[in-house]
Biotite code that builds the C-alpha atoms (Angstrom):
import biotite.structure as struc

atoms = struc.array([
    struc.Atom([0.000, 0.000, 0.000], chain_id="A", res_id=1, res_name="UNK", atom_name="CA", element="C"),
    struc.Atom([1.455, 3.427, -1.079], chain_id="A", res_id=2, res_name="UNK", atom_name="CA", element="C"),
    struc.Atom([1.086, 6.405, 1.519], chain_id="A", res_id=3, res_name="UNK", atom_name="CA", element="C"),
    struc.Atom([-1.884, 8.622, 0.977], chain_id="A", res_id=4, res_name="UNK", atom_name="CA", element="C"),
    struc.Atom([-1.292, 11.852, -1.069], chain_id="A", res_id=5, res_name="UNK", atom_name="CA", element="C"),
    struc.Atom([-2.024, 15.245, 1.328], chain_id="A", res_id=6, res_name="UNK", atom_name="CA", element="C"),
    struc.Atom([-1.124, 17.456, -1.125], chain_id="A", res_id=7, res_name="UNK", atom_name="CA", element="C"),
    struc.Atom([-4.002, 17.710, -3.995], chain_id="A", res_id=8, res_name="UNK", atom_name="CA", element="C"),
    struc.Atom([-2.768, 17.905, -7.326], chain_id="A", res_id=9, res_name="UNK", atom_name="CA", element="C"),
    struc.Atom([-3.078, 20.062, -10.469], chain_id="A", res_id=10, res_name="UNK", atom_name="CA", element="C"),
    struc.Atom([-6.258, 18.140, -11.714], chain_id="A", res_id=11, res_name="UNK", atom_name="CA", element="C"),
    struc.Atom([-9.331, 16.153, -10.252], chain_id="A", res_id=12, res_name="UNK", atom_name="CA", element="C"),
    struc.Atom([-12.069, 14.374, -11.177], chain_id="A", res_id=13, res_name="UNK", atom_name="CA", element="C"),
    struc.Atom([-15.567, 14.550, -9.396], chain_id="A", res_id=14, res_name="UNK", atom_name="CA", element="C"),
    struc.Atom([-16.984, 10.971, -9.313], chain_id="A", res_id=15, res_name="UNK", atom_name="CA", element="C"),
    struc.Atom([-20.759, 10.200, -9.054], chain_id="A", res_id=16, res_name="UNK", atom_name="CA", element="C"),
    struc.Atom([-21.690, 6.978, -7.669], chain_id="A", res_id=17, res_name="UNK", atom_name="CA", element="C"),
    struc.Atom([-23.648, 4.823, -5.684], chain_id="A", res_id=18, res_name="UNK", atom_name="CA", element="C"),
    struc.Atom([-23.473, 4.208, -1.598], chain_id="A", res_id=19, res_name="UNK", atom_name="CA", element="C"),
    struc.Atom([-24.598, 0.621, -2.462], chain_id="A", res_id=20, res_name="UNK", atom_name="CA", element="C"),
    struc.Atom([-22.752, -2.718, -3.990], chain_id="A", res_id=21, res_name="UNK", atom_name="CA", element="C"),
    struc.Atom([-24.521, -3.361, -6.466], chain_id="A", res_id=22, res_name="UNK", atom_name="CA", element="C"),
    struc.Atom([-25.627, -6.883, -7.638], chain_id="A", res_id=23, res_name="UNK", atom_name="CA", element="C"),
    struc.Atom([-22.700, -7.521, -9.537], chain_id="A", res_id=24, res_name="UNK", atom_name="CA", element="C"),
    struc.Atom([-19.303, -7.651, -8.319], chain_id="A", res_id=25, res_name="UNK", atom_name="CA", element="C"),
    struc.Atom([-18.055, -5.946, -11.796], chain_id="A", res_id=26, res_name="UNK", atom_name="CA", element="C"),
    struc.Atom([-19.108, -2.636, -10.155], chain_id="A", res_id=27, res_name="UNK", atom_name="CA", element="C"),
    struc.Atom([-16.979, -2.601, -7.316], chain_id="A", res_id=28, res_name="UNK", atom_name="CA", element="C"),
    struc.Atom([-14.184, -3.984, -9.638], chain_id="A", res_id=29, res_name="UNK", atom_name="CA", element="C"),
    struc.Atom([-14.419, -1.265, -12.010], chain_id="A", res_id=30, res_name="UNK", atom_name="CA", element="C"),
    struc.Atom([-14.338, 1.539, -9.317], chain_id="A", res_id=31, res_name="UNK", atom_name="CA", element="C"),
    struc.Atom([-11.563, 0.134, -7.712], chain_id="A", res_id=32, res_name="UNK", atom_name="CA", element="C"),
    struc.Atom([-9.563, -0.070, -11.044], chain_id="A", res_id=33, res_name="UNK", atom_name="CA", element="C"),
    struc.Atom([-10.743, 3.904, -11.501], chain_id="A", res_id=34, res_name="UNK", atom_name="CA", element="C"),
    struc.Atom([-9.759, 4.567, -7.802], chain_id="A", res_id=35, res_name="UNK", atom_name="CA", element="C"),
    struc.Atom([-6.027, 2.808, -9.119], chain_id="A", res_id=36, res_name="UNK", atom_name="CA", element="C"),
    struc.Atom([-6.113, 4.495, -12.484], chain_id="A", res_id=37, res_name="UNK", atom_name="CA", element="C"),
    struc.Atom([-6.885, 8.172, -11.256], chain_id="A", res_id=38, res_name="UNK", atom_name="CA", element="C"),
    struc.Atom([-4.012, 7.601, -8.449], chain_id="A", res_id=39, res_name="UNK", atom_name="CA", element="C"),
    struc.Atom([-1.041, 6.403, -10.637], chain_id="A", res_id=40, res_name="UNK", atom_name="CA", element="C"),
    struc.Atom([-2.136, 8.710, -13.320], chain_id="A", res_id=41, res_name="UNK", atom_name="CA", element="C"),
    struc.Atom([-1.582, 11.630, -10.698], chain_id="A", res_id=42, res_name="UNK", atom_name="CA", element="C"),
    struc.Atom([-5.241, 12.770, -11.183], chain_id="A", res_id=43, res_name="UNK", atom_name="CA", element="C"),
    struc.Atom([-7.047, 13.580, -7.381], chain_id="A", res_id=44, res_name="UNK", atom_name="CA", element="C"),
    struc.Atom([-10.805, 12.295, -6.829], chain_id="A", res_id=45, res_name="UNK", atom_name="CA", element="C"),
    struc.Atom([-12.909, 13.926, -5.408], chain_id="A", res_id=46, res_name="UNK", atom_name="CA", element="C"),
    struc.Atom([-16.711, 12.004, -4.142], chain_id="A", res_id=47, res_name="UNK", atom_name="CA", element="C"),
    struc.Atom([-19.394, 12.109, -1.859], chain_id="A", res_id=48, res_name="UNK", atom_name="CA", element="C"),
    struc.Atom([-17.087, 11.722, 1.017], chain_id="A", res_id=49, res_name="UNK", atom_name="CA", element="C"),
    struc.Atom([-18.715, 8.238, 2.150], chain_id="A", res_id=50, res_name="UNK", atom_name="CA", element="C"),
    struc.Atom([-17.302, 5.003, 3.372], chain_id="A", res_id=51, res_name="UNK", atom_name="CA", element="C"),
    struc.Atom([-19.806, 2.842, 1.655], chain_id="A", res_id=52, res_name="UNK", atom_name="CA", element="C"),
    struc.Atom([-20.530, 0.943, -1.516], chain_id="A", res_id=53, res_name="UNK", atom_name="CA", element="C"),
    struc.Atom([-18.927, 1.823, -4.757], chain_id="A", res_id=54, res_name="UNK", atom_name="CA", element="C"),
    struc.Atom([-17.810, 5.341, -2.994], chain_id="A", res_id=55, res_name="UNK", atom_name="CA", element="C"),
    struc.Atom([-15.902, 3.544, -0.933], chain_id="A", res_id=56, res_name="UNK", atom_name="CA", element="C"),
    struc.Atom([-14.227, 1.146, -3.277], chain_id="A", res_id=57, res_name="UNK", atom_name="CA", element="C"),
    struc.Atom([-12.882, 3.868, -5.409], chain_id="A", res_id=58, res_name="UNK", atom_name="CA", element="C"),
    struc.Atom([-11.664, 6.557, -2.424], chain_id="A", res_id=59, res_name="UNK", atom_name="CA", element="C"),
    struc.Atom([-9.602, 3.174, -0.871], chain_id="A", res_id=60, res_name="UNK", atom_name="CA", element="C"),
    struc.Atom([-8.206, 1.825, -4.151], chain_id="A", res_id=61, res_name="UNK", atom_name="CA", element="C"),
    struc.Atom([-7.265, 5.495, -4.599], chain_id="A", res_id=62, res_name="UNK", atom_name="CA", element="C"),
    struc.Atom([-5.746, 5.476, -1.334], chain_id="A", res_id=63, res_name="UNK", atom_name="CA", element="C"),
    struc.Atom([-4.070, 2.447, -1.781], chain_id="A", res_id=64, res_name="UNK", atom_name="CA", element="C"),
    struc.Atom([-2.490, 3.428, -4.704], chain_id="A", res_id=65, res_name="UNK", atom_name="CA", element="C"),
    struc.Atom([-1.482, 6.791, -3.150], chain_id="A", res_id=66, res_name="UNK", atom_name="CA", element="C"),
    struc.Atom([-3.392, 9.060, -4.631], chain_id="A", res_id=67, res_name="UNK", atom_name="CA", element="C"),
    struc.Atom([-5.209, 12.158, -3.494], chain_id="A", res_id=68, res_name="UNK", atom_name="CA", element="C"),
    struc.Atom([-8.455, 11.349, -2.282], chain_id="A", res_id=69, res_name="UNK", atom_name="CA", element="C"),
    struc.Atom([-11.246, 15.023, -1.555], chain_id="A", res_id=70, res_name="UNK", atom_name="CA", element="C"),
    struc.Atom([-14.462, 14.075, 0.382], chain_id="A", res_id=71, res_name="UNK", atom_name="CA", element="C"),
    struc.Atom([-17.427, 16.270, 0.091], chain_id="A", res_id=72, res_name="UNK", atom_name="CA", element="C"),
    struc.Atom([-20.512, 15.200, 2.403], chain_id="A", res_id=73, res_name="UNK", atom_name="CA", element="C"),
    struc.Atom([-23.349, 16.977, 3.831], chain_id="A", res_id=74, res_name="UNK", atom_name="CA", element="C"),
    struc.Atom([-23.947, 16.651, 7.911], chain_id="A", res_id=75, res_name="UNK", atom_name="CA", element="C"),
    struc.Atom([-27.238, 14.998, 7.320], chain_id="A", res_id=76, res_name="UNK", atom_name="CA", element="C"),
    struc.Atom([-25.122, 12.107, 5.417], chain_id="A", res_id=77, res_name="UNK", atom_name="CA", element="C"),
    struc.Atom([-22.228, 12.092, 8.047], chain_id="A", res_id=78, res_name="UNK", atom_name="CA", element="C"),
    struc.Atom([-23.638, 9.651, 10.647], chain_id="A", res_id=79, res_name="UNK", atom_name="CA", element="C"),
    struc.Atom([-26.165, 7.694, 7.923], chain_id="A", res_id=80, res_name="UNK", atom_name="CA", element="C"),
    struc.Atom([-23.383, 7.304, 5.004], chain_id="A", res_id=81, res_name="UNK", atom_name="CA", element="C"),
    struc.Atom([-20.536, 6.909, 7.817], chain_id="A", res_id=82, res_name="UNK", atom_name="CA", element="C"),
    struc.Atom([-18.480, 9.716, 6.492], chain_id="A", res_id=83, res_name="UNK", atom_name="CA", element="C"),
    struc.Atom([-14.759, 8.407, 5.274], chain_id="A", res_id=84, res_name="UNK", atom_name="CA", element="C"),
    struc.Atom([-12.252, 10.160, 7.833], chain_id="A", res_id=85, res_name="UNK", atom_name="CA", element="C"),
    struc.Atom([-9.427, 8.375, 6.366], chain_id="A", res_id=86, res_name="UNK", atom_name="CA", element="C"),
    struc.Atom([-9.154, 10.001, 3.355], chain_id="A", res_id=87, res_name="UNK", atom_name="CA", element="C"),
    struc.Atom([-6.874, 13.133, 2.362], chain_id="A", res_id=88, res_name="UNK", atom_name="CA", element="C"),
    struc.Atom([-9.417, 16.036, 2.576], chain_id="A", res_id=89, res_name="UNK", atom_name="CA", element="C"),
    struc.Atom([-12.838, 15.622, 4.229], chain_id="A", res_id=90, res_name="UNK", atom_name="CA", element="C"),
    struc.Atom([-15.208, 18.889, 3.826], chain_id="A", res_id=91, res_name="UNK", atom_name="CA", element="C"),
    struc.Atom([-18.422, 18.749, 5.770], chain_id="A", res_id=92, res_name="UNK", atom_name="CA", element="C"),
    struc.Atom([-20.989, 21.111, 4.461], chain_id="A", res_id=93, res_name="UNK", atom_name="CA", element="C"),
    struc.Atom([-24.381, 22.648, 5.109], chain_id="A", res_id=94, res_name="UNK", atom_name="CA", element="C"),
    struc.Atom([-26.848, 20.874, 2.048], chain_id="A", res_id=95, res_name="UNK", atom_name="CA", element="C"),
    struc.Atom([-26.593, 18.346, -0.549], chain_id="A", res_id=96, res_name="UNK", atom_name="CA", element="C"),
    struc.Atom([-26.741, 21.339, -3.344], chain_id="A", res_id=97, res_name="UNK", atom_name="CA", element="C"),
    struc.Atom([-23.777, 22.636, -1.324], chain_id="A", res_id=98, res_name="UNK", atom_name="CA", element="C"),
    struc.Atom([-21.877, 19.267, -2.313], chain_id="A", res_id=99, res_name="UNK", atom_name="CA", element="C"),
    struc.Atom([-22.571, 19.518, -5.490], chain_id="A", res_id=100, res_name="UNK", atom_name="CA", element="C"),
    struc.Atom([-21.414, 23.291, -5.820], chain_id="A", res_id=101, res_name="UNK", atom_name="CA", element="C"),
    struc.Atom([-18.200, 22.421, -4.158], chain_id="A", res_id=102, res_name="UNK", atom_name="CA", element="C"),
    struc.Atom([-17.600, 18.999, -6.091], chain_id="A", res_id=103, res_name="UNK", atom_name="CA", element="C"),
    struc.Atom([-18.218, 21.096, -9.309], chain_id="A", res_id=104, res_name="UNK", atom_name="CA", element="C"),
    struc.Atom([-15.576, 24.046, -8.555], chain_id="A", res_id=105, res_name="UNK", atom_name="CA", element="C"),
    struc.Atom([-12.980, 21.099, -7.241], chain_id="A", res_id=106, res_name="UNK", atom_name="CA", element="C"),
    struc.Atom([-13.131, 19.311, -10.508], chain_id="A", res_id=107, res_name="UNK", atom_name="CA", element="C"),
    struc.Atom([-11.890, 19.766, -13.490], chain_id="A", res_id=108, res_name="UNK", atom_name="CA", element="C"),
    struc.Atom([-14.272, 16.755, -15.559], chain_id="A", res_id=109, res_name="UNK", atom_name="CA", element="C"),
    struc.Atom([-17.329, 14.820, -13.919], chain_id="A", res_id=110, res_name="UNK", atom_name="CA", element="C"),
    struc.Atom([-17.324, 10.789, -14.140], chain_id="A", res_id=111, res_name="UNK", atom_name="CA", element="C"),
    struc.Atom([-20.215, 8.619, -13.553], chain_id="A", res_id=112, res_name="UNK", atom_name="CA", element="C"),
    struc.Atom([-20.305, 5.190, -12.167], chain_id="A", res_id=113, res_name="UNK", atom_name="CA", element="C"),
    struc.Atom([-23.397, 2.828, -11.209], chain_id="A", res_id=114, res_name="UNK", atom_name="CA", element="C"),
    struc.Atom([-25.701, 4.592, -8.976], chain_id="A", res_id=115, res_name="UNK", atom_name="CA", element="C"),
    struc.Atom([-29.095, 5.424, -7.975], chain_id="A", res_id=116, res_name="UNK", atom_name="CA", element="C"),
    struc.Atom([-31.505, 7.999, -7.293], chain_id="A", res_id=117, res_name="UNK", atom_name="CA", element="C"),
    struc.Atom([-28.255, 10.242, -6.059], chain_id="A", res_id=118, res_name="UNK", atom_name="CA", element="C"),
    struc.Atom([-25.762, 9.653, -8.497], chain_id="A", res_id=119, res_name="UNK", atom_name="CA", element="C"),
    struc.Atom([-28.933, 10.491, -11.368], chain_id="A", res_id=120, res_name="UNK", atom_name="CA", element="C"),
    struc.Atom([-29.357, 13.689, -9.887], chain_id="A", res_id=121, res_name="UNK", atom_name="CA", element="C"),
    struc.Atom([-25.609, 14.514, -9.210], chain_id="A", res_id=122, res_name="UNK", atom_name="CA", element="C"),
    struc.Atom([-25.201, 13.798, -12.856], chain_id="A", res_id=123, res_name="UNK", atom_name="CA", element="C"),
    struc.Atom([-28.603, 15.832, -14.597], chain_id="A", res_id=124, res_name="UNK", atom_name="CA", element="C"),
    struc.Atom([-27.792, 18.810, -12.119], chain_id="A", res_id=125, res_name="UNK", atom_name="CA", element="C"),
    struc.Atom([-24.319, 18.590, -13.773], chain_id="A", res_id=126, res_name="UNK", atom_name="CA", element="C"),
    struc.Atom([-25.309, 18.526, -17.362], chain_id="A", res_id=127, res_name="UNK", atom_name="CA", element="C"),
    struc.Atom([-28.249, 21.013, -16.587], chain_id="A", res_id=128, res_name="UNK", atom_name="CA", element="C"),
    struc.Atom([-25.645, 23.308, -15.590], chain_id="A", res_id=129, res_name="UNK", atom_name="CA", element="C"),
    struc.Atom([-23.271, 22.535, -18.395], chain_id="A", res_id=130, res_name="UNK", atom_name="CA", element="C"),
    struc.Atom([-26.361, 23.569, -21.030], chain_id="A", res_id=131, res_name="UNK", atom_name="CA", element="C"),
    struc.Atom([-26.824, 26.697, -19.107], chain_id="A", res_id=132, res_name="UNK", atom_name="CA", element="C"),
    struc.Atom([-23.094, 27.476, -19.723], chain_id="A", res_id=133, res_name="UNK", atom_name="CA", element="C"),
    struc.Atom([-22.359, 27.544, -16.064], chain_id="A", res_id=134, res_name="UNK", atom_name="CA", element="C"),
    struc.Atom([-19.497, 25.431, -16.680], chain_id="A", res_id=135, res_name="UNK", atom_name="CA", element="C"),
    struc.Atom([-17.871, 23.509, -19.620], chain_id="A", res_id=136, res_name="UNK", atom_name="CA", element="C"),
    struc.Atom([-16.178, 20.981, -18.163], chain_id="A", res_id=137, res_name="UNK", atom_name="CA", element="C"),
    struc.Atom([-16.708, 16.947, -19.687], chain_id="A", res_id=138, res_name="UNK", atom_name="CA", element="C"),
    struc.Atom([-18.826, 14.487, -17.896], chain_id="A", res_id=139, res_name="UNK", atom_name="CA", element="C"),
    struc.Atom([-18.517, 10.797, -19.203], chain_id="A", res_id=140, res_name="UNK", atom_name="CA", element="C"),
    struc.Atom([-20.733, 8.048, -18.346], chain_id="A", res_id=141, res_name="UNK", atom_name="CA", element="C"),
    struc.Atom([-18.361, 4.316, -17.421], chain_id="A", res_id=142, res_name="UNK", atom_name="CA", element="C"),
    struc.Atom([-22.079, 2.354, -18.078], chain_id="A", res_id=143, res_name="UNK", atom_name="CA", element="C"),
    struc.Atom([-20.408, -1.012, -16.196], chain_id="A", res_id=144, res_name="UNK", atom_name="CA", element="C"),
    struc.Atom([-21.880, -4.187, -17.791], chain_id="A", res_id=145, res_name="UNK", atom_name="CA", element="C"),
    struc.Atom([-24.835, -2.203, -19.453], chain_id="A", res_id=146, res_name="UNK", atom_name="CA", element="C"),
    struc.Atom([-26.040, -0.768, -16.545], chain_id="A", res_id=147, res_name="UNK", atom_name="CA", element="C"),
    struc.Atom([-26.777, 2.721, -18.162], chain_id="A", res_id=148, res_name="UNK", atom_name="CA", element="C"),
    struc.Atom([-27.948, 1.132, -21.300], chain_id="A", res_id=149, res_name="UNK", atom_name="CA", element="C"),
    struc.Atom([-31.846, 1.629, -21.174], chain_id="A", res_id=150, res_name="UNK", atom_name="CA", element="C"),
    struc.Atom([-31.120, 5.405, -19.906], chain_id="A", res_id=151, res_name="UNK", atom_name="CA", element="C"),
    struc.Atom([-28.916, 6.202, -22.800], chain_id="A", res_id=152, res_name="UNK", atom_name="CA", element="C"),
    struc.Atom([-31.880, 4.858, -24.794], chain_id="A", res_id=153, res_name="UNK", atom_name="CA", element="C"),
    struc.Atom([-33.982, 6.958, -22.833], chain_id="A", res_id=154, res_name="UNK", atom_name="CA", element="C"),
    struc.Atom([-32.110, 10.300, -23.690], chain_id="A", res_id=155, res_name="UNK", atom_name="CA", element="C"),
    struc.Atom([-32.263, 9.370, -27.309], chain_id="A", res_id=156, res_name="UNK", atom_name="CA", element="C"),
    struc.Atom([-35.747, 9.022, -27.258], chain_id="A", res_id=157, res_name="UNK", atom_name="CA", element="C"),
    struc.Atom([-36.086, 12.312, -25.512], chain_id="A", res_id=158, res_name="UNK", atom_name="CA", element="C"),
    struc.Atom([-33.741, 13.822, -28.637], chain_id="A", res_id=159, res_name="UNK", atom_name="CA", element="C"),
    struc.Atom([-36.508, 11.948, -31.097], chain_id="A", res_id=160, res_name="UNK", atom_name="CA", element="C"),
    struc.Atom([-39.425, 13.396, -29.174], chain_id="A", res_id=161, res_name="UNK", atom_name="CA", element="C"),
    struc.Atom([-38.112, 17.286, -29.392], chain_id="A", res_id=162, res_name="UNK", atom_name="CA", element="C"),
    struc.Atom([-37.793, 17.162, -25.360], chain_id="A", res_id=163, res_name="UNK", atom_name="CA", element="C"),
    struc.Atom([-33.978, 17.340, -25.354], chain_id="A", res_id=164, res_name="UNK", atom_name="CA", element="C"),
    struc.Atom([-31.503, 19.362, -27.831], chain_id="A", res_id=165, res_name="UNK", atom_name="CA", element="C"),
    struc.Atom([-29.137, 16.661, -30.122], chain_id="A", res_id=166, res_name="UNK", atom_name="CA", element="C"),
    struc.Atom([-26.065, 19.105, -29.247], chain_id="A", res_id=167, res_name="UNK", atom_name="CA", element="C"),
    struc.Atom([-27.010, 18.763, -25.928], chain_id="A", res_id=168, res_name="UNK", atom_name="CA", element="C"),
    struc.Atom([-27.227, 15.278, -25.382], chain_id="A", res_id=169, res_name="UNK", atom_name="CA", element="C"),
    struc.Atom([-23.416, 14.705, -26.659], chain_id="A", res_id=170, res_name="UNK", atom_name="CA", element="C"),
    struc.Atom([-22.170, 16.551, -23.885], chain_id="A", res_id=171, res_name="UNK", atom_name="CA", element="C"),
    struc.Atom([-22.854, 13.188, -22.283], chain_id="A", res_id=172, res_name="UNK", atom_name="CA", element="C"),
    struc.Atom([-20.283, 11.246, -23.269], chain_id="A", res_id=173, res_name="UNK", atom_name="CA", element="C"),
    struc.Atom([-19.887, 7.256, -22.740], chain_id="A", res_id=174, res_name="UNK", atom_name="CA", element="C"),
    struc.Atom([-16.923, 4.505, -21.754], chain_id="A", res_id=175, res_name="UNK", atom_name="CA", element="C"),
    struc.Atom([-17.830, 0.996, -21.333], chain_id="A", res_id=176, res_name="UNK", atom_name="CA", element="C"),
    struc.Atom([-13.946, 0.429, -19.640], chain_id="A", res_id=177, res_name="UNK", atom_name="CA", element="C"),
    struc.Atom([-12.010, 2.978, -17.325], chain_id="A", res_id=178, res_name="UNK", atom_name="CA", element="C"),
    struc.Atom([-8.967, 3.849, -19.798], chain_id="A", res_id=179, res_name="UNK", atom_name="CA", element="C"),
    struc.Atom([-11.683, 4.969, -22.413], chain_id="A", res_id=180, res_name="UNK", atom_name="CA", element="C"),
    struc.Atom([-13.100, 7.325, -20.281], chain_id="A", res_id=181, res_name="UNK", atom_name="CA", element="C"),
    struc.Atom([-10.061, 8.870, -18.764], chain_id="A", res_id=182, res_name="UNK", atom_name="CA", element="C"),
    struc.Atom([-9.213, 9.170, -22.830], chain_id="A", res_id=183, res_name="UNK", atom_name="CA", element="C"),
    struc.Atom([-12.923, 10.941, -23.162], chain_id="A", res_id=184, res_name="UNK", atom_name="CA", element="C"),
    struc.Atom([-11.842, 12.929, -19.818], chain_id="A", res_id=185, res_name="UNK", atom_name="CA", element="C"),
    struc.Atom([-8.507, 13.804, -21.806], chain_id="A", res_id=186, res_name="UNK", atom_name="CA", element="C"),
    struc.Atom([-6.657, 12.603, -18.338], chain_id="A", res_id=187, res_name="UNK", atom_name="CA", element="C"),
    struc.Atom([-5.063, 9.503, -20.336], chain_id="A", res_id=188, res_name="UNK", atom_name="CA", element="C"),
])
């Protein structure tokens, strides 16, 4: 195990994902191969600042690898998420819009893993923000084992129903393995 980075370096990636397992071990697998990736690639993460499911896998393999690992979690979360303390940087904050503000001025590019309710709305709330020019930094979408597949097909149906701009919806970009998306992310 390498020693922890406390110094954050020159670029970071905000990481979306779920405070669960998932049903397939390929989750956990892939966000511990990002949590490896973003370390020896010198890239920090930041996340929801959790010590739980898929958060968790990728702040320790991070960690382990001796990377730079930036928490961001809201009290409400602290005691029900079991907030990681062992990580770099912990910041405790006020809301869960709060997170998100501070996530998205930390970061230079937004990656998605397997999540839920939470990691949907981290995500929209990003690219809402993006198409409102608040921001123009990439967001990719890893869609482990398919798992994003019938929302992707979603978004293109919103495109063919005149809900959601083309131009728009390619500022959602997607990897199906963790090099391609640090090579969407330009991090490679």
């Amino acid at each position: 195990m390498s020693t922890p980075s406390l110094t954050p370096p020159s670029r970071s990636i905000a990481v979306f994902c779920a405070s669960a397992e998932g049903a397939h071990p390929i989750y956990r697998t892939v966000a511990e191969e990002l949590g490896t990736a973003l370390a020896t690639r010198n890239i920090g993460l930041i996340y929801g600042g959790a010590k739980v499911g898929l958060m968790q896998a990728v702040a320790d393999a991070t960690l382990a690898a001796g990377g730079h690992v930036t928490g961001v979690i809201p009290h409400v979360l602290v005691d029900l998420e079991v907030a990681h303390h062992g990580i770099s940087q912990l910041h405790v904050v006020d809301t869960m819009h709060t997170r998100k503000a501070l996530m998205s001025e930390k970061a230079n590019a937004f990656l998605v893993l397997p999540g839920g309710f939470g990691t949907l709305e981290e995500m929209f709330e990003i690219l809402a923000w993006q198409t409102l020019k608040l921001h123009s930094k990439p967001t990719v979408l890893l869609n482990v084992n398919g798992f994003y597949d019938q929302l992707l097909g979603f978004l293109d149906h919103a495109v063919t129903e005149g809900m959601l701009k083309s131009k728009n919806r390619t500022n959602l970009f997607v990897a199906t393995t963790v090099d391609e998306a640090l090579q969407l992310l330009q991090f490679a």
